[in-house]
DRENTORKOL-3810 file (N, C-alpha, C; in nm, 4 decimals):
REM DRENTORKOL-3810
@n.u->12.0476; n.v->7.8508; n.w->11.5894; ca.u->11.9270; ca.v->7.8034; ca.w->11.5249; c.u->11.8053; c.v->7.8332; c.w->11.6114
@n.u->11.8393; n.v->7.8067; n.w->11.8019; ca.u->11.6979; ca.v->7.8647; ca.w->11.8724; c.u->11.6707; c.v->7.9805; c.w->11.8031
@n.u->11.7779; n.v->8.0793; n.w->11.8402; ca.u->11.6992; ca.v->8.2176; ca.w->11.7866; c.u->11.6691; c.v->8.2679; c.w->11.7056
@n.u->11.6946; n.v->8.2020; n.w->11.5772; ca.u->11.5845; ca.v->8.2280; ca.w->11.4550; c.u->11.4683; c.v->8.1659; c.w->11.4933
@n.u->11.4681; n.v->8.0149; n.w->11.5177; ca.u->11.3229; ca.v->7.9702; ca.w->11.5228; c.u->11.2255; c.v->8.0989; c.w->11.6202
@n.u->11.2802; n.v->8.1478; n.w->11.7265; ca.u->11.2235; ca.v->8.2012; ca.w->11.8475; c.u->11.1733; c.v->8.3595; c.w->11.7897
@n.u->11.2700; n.v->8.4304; n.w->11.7162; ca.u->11.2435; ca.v->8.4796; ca.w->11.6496; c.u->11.1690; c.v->8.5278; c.w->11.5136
@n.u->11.1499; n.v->8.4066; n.w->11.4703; ca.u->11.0288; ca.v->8.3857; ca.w->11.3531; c.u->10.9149; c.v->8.3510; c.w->11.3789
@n.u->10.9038; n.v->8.3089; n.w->11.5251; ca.u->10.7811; ca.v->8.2089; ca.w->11.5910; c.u->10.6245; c.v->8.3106; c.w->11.5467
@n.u->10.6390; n.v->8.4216; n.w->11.5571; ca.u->10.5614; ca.v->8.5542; ca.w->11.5282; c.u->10.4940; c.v->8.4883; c.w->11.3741
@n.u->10.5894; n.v->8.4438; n.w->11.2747; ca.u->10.5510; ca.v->8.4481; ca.w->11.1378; c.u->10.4862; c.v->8.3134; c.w->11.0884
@n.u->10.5275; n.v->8.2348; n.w->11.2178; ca.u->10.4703; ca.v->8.0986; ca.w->11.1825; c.u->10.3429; c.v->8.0365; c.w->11.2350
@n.u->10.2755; n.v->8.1862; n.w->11.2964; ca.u->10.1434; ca.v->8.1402; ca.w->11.3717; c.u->10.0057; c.v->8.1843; c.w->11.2843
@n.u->9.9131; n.v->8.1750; n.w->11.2604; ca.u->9.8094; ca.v->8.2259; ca.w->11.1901; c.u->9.7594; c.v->8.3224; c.w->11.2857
@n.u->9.6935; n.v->8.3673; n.w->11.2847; ca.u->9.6003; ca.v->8.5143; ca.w->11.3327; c.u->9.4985; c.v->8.4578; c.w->11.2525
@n.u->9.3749; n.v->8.4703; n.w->11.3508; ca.u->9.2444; ca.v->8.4460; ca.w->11.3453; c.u->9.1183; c.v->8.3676; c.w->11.4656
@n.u->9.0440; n.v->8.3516; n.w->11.4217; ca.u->8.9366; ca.v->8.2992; ca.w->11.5363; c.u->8.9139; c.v->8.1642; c.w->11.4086
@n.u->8.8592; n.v->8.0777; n.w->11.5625; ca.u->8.7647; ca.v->7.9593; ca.w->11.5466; c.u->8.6782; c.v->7.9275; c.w->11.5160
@n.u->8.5740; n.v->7.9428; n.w->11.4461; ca.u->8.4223; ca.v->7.9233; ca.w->11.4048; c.u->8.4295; c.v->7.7797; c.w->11.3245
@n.u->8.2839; n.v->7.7091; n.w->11.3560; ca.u->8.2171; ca.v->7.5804; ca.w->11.2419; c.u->8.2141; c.v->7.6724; c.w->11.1130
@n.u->8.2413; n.v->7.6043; n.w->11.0092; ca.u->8.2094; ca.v->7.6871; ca.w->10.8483; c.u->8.0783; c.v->7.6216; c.w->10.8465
@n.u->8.0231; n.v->7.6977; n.w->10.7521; ca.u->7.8862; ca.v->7.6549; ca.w->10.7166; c.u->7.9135; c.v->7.5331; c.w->10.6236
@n.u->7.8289; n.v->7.4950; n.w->10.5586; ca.u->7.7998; ca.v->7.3570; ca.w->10.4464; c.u->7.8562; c.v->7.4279; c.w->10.3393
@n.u->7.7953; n.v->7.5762; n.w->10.3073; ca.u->7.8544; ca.v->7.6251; ca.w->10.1610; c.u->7.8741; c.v->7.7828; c.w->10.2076
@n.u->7.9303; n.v->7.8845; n.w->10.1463; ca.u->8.0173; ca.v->8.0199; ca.w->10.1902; c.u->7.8387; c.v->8.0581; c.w->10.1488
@n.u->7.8781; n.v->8.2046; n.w->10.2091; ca.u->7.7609; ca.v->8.2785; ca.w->10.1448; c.u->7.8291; c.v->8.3690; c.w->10.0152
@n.u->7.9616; n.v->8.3484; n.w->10.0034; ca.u->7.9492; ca.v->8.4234; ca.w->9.8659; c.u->8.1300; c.v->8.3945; c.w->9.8077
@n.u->8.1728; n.v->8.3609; n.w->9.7245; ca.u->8.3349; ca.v->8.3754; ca.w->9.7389; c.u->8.3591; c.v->8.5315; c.w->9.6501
@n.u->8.5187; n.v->8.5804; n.w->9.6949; ca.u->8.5654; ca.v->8.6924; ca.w->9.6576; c.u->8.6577; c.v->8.6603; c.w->9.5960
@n.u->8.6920; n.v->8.7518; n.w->9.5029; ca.u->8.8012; ca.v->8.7200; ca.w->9.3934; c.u->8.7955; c.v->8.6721; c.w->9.3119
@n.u->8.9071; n.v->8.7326; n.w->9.1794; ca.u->8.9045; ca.v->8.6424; ca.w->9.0456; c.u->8.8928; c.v->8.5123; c.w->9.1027
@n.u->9.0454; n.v->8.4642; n.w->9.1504; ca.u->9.1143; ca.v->8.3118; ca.w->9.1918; c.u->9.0196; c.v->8.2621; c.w->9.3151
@n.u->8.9078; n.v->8.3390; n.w->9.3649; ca.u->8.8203; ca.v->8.2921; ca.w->9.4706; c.u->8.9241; c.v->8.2862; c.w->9.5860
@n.u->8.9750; n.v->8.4045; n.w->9.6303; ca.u->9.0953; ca.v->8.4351; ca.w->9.7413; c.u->9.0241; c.v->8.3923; c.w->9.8610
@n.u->8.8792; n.v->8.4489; n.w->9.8804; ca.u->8.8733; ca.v->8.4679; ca.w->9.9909; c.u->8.6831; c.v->8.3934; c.w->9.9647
@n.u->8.6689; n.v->8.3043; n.w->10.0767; ca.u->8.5259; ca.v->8.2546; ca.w->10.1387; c.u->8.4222; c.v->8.3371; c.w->10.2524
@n.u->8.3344; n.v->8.3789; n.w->10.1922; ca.u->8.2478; ca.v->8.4848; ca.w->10.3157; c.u->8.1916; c.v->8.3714; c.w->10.4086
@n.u->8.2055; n.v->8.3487; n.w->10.5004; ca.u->8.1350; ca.v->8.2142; ca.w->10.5619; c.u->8.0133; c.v->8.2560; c.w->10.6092
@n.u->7.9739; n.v->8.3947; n.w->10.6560; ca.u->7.8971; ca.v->8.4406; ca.w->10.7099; c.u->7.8808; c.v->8.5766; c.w->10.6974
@n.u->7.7771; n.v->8.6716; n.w->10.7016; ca.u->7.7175; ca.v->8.7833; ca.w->10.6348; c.u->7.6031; c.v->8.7973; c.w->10.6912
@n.u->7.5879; n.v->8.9101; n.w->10.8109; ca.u->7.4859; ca.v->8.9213; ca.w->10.8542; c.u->7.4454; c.v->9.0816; c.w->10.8905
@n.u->7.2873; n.v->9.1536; n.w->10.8675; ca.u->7.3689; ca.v->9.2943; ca.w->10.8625; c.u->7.2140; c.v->9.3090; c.w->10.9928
@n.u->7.2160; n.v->9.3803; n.w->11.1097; ca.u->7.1268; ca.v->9.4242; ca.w->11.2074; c.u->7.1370; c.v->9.5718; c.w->11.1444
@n.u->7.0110; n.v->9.5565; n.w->11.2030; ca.u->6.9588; ca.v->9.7427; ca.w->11.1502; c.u->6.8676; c.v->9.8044; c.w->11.2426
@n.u->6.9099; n.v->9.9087; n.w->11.3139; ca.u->6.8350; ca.v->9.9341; ca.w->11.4408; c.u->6.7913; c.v->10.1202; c.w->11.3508
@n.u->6.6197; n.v->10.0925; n.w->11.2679; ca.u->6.6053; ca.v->10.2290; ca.w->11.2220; c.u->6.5849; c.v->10.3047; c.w->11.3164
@n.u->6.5235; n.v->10.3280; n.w->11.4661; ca.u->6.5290; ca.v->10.4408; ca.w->11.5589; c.u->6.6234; c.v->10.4976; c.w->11.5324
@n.u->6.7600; n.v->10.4530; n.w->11.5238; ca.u->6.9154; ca.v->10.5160; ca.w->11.5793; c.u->6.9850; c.v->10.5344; c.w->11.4025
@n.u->6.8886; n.v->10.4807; n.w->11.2914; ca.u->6.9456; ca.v->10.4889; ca.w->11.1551; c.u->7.0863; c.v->10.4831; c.w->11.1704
@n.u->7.0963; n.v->10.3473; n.w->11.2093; ca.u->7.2357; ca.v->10.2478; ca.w->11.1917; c.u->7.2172; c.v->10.1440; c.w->11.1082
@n.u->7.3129; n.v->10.0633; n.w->11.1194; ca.u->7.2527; ca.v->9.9126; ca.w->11.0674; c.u->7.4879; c.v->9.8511; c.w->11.0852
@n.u->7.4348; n.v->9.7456; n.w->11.1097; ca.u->7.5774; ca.v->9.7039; ca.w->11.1658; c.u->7.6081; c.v->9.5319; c.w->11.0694
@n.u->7.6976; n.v->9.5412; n.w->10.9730; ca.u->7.7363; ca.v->9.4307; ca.w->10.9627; c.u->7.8133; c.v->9.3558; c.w->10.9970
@n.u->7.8136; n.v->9.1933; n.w->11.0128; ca.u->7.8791; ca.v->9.1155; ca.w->11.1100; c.u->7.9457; c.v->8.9815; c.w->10.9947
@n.u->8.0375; n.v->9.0192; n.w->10.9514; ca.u->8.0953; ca.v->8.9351; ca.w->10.8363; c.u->8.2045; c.v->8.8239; c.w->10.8811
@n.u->8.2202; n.v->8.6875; n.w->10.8472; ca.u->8.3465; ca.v->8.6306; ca.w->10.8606; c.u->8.3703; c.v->8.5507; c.w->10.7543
@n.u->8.4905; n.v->8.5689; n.w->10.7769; ca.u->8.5740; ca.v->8.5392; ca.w->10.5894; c.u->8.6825; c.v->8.4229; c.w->10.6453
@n.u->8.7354; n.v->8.3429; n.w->10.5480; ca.u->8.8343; ca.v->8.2422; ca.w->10.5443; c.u->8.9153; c.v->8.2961; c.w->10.3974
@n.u->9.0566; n.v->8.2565; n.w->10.4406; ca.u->9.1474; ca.v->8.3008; ca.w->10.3293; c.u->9.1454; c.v->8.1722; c.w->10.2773
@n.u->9.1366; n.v->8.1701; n.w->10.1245; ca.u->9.1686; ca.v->8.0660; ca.w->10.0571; c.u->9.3222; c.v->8.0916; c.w->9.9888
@n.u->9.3880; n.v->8.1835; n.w->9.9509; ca.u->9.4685; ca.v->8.1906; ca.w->9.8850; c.u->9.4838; c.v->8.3704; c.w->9.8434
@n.u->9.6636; n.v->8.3255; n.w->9.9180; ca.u->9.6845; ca.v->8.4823; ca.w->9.9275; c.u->9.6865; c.v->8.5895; c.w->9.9041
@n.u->9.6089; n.v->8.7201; n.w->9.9063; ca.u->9.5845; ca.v->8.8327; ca.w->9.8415; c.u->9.6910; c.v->8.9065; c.w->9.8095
@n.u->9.7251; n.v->8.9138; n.w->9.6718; ca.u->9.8350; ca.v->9.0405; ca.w->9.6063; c.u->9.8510; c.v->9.1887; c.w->9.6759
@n.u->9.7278; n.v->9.2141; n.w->9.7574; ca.u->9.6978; ca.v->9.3911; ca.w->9.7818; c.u->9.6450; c.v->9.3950; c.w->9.8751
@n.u->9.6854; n.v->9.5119; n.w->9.9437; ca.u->9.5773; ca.v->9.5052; ca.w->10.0358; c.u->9.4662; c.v->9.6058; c.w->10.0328
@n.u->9.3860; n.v->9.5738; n.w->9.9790; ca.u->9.2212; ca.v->9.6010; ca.w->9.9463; c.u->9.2030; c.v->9.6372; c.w->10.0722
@n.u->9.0845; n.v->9.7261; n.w->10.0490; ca.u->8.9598; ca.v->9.8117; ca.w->10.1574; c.u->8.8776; c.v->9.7619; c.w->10.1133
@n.u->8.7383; n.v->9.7355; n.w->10.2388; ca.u->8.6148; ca.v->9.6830; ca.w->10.2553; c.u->8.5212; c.v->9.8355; c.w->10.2008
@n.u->8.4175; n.v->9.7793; n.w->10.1439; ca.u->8.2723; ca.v->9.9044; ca.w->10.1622; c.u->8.1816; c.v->9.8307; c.w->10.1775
@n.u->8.1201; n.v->9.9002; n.w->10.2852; ca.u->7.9561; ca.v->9.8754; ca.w->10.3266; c.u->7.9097; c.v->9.9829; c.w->10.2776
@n.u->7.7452; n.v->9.9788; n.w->10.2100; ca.u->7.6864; ca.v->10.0610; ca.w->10.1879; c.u->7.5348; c.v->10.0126; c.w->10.1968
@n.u->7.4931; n.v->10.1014; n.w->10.2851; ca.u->7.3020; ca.v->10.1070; ca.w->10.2513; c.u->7.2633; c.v->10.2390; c.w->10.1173
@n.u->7.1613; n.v->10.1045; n.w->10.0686; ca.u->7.1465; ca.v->10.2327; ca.w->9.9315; c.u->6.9536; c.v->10.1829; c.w->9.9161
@n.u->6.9085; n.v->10.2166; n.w->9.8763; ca.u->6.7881; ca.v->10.2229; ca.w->9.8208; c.u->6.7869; c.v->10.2382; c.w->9.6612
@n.u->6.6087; n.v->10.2562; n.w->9.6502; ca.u->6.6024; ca.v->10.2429; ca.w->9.5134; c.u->6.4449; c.v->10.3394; c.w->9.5073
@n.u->6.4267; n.v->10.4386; n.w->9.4449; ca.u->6.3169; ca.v->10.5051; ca.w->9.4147; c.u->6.2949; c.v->10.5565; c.w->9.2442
@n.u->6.2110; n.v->10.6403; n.w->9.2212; ca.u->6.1807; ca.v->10.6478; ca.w->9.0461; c.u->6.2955; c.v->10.6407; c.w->8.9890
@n.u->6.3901; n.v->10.7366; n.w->9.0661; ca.u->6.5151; ca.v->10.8320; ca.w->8.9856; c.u->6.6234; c.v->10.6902; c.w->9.0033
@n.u->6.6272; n.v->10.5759; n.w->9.0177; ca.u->6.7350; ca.v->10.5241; ca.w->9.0427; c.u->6.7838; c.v->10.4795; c.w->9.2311
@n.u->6.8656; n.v->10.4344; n.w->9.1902; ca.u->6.9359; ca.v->10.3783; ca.w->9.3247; c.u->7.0396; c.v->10.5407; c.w->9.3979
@n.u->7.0067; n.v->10.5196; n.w->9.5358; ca.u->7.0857; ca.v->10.5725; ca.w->9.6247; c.u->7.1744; c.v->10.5440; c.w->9.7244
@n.u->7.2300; n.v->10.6286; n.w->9.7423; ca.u->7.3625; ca.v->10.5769; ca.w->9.8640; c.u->7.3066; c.v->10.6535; c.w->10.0063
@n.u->7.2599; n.v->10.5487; n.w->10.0900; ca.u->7.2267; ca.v->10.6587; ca.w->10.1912; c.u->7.3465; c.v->10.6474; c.w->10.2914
@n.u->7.4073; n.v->10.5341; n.w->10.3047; ca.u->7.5557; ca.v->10.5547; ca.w->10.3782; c.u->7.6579; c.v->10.4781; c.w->10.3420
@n.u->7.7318; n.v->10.5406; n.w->10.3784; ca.u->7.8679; ca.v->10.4392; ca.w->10.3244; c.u->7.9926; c.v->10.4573; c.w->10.3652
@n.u->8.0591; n.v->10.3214; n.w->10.4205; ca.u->8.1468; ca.v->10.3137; ca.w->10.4771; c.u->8.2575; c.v->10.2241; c.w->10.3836
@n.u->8.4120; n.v->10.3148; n.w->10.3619; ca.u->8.5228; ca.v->10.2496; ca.w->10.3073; c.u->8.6276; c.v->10.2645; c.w->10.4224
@n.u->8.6803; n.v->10.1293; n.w->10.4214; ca.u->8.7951; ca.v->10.1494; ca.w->10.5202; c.u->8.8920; c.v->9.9923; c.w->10.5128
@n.u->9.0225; n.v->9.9825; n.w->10.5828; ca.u->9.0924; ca.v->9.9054; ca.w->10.5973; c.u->9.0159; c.v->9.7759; c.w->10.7090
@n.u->9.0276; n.v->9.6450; n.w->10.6057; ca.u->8.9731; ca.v->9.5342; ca.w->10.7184; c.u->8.9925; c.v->9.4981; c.w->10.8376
@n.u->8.9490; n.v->9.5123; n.w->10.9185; ca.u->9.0449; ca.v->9.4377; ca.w->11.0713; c.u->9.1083; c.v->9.5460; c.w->11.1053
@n.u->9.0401; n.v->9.7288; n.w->11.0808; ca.u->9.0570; ca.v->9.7979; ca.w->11.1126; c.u->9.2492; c.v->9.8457; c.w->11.0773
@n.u->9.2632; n.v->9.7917; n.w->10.9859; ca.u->9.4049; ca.v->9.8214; ca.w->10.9351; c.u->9.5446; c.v->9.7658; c.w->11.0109
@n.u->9.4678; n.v->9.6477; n.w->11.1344; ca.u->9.5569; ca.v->9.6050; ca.w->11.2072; c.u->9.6435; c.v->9.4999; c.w->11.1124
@n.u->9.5863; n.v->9.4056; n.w->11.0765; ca.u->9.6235; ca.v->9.3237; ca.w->10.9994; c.u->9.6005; c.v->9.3065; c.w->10.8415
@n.u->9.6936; n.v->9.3929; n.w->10.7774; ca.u->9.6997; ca.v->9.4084; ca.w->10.6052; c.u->9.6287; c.v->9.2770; c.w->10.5498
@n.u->9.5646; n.v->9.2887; n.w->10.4709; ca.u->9.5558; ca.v->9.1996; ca.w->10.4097; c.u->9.6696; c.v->9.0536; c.w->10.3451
@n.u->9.7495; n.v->9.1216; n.w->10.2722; ca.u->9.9068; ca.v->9.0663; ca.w->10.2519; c.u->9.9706; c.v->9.0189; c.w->10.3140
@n.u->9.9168; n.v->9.0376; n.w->10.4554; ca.u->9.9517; ca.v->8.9363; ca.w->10.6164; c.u->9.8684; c.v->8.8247; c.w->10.5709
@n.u->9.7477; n.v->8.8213; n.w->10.5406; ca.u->9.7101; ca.v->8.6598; ca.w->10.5634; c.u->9.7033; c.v->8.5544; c.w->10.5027
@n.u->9.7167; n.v->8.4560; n.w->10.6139; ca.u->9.7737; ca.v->8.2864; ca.w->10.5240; c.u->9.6071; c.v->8.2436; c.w->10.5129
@n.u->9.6507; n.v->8.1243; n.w->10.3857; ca.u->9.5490; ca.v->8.0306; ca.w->10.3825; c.u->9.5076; c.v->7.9410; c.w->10.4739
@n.u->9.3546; n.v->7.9400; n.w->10.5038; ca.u->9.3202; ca.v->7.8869; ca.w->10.6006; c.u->9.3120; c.v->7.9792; c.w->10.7522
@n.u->9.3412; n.v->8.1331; n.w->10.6977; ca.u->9.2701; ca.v->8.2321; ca.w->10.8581; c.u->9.1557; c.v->8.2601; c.w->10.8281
@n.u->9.0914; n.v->8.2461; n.w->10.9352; ca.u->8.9674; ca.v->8.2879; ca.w->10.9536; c.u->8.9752; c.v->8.4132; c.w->11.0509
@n.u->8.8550; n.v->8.5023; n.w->10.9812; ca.u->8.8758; ca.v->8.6271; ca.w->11.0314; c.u->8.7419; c.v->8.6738; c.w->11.0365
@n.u->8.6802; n.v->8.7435; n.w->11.1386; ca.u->8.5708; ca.v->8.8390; ca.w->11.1986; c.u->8.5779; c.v->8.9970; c.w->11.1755
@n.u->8.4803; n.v->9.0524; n.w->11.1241; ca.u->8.5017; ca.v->9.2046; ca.w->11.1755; c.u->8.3426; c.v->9.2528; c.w->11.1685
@n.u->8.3397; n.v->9.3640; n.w->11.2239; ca.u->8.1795; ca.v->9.4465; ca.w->11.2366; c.u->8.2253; c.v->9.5636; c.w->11.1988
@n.u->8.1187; n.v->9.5533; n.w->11.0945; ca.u->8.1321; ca.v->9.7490; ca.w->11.0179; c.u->7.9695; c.v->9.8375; c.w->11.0294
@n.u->7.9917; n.v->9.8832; n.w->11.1367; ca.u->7.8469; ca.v->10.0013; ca.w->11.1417; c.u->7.8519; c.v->10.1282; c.w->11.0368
@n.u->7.7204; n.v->10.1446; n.w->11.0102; ca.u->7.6655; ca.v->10.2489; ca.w->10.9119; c.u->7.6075; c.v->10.3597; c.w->11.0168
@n.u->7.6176; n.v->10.4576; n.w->10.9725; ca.u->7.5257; ca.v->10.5445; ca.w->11.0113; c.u->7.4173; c.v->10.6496; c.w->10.9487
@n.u->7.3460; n.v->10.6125; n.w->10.9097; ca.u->7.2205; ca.v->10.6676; ca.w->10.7956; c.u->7.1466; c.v->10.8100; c.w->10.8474
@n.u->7.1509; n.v->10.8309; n.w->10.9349; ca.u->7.0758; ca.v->10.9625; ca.w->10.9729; c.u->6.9292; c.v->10.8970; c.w->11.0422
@n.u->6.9115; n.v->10.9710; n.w->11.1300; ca.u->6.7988; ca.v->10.8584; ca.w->11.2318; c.u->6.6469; c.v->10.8349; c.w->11.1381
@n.u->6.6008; n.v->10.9025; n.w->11.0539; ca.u->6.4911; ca.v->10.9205; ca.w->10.9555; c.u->6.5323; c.v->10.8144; c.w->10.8427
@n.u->6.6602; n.v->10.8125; n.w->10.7904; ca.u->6.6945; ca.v->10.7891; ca.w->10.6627; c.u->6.6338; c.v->10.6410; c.w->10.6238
@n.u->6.6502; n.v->10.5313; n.w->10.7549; ca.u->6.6461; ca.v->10.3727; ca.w->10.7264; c.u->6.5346; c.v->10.3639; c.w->10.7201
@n.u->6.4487; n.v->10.4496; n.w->10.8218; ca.u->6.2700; ca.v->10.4485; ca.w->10.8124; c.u->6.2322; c.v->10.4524; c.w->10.6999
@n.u->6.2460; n.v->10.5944; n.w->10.6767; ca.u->6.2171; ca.v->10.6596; ca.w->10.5536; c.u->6.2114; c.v->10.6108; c.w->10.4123
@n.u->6.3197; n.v->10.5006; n.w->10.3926; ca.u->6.3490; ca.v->10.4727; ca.w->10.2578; c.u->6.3255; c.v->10.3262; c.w->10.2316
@n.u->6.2294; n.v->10.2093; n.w->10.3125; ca.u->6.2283; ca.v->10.0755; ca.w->10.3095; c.u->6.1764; c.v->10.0530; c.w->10.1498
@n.u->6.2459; n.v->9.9345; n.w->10.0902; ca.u->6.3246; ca.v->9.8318; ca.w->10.1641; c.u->6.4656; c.v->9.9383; c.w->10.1364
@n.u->6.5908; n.v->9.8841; n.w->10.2109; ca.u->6.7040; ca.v->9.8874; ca.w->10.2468; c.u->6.7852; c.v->9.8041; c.w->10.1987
@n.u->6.9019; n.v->9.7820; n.w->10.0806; ca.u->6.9897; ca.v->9.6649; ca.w->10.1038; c.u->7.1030; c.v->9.7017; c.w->10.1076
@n.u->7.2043; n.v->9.6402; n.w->10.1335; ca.u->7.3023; ca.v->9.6476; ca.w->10.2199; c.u->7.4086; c.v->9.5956; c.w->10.0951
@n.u->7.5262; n.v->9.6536; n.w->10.0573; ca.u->7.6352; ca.v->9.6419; ca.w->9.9892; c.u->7.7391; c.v->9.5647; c.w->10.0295
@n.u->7.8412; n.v->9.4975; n.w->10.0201; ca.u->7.9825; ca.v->9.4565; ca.w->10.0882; c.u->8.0537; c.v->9.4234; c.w->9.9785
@n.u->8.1276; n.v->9.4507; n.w->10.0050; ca.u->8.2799; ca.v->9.3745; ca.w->9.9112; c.u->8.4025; c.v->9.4395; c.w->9.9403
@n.u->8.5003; n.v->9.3903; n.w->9.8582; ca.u->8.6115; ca.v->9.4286; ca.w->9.8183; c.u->8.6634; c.v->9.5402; c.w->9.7445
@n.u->8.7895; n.v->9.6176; n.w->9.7227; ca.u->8.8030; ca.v->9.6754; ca.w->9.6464; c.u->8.9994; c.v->9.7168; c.w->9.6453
@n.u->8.9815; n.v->9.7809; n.w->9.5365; ca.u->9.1432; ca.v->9.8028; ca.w->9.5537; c.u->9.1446; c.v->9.9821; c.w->9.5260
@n.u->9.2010; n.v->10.0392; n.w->9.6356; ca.u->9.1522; ca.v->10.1648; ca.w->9.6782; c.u->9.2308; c.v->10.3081; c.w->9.6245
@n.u->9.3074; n.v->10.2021; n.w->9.5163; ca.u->9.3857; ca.v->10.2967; ca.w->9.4294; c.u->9.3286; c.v->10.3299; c.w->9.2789
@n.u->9.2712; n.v->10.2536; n.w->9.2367; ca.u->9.1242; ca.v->10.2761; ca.w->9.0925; c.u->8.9944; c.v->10.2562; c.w->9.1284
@n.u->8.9494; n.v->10.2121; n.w->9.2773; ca.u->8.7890; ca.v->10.1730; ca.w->9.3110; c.u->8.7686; c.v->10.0785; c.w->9.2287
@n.u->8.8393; n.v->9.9926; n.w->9.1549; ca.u->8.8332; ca.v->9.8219; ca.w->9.1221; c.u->8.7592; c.v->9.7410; c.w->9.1802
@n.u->8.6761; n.v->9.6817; n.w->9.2021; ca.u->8.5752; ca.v->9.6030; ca.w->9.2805; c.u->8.6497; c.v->9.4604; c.w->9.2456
@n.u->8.6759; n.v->9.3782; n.w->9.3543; ca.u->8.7355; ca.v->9.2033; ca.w->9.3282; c.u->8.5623; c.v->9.2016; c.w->9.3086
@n.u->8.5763; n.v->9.0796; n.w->9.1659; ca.u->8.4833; ca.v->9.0078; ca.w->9.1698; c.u->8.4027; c.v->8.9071; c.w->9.3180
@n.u->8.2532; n.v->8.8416; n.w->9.2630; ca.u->8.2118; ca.v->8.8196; ca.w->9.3435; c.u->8.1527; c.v->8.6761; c.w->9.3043
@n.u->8.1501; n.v->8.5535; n.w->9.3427; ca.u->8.1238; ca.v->8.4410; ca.w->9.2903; c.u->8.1381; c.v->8.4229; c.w->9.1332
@n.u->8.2527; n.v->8.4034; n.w->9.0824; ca.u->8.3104; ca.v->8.3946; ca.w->8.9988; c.u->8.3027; c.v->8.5282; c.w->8.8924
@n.u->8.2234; n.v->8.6609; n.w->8.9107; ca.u->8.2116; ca.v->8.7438; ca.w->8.8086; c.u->8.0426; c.v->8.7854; c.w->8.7947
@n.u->7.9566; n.v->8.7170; n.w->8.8534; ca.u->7.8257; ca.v->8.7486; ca.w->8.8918; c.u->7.8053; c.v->8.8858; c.w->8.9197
@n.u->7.8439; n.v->8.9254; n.w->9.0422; ca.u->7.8837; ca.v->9.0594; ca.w->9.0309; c.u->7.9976; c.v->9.1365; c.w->9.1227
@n.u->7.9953; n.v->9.2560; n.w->9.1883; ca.u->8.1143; ca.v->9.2888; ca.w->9.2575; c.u->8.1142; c.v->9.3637; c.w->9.3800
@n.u->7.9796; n.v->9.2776; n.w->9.4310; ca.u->7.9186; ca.v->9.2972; ca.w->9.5450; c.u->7.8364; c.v->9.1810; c.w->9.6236
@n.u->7.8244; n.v->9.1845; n.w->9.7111; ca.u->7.7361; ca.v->9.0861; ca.w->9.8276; c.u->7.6309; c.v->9.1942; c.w->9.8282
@n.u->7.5163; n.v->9.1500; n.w->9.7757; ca.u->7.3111; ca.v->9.2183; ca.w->9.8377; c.u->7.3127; c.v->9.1681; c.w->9.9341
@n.u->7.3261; n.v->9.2132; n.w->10.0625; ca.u->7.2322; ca.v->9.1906; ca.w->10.1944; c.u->7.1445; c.v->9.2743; c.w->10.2497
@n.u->7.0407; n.v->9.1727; n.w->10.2681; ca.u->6.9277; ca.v->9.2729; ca.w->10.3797; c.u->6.8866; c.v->9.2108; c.w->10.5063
@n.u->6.9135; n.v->9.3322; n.w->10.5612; ca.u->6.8951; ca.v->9.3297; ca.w->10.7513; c.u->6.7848; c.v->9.2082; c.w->10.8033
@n.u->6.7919; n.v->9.1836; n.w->10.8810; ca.u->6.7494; ca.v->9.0863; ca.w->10.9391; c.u->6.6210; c.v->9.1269; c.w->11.0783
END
């Protein structure tokens, strides 16, 4: 019996960091509201036409898939909205699947853009994209109940 317990000990620990939650999320994800954004913050350094977001999420209830994140800076001029960068990739850098996490982890990650050093100048205002997605149809998880299927942020 030790060496199962000793051996499972791996499956019975959460993975994640410590943070105060705020009073209210800045946005929930998912139909079933899987997941709580607690925090959403995006720096934008236009000299270097970057801009870096700094997101932390709480699992409410366990994800079916494991979904990829997109950040995107896009603008807006006569012709419509643009994509001036954009980043898709695995959360937590693909260390930890999504389908790994329990209810109640809290989790950190930073996703930098890189716009071209002119581009962030060039095109103010700037807002900033995030969400979810499922990377086999580009499905967007809803975003506070169906509002829409994205987080608007702008740099700070």
């Amino acid at each position: 019996m030790g060496v199962t317990l000793l051996s499972s000990y791996p499956l019975l620990t959460v993975a994640g960091t410590q943070i105060t939650p705020p009073d209210r999320p800045a946005a929930m994800i998912g139909a079933r509201q899987e997941l709580a954004i607690l925090e959403a913050k995006v720096i934008e350094n236009p000299g270097l036409g970057s801009a870096t977001l700094h997101v932390t999420w709480q699992v409410l209830r366990p994800l079916p898939f494991d979904y990829n994140v997109f950040f995107q800076a896009v603008t807006t001029d006569d012709q419509g909205d643009h994509v001036l960068a954009q980043l898709d990739v695995q959360p937590l850098k693909g260390e930890q699947p999504a389908t790994t996490w329990q209810p109640g982890g809290i989790y950190r990650a930073r996703y930098a853009l890189r716009a071209g050093r002119d581009a962030l100048q060039d095109a103010a205002p700037v807002r900033y994209y995030f969400g979810f997605y499922d990377w086999r149809n580009g499905a967007r998880l809803a975003v506070d109940g169906g509002i829409d299927d994205k987080m608007i942020l702008y740099a700070e």
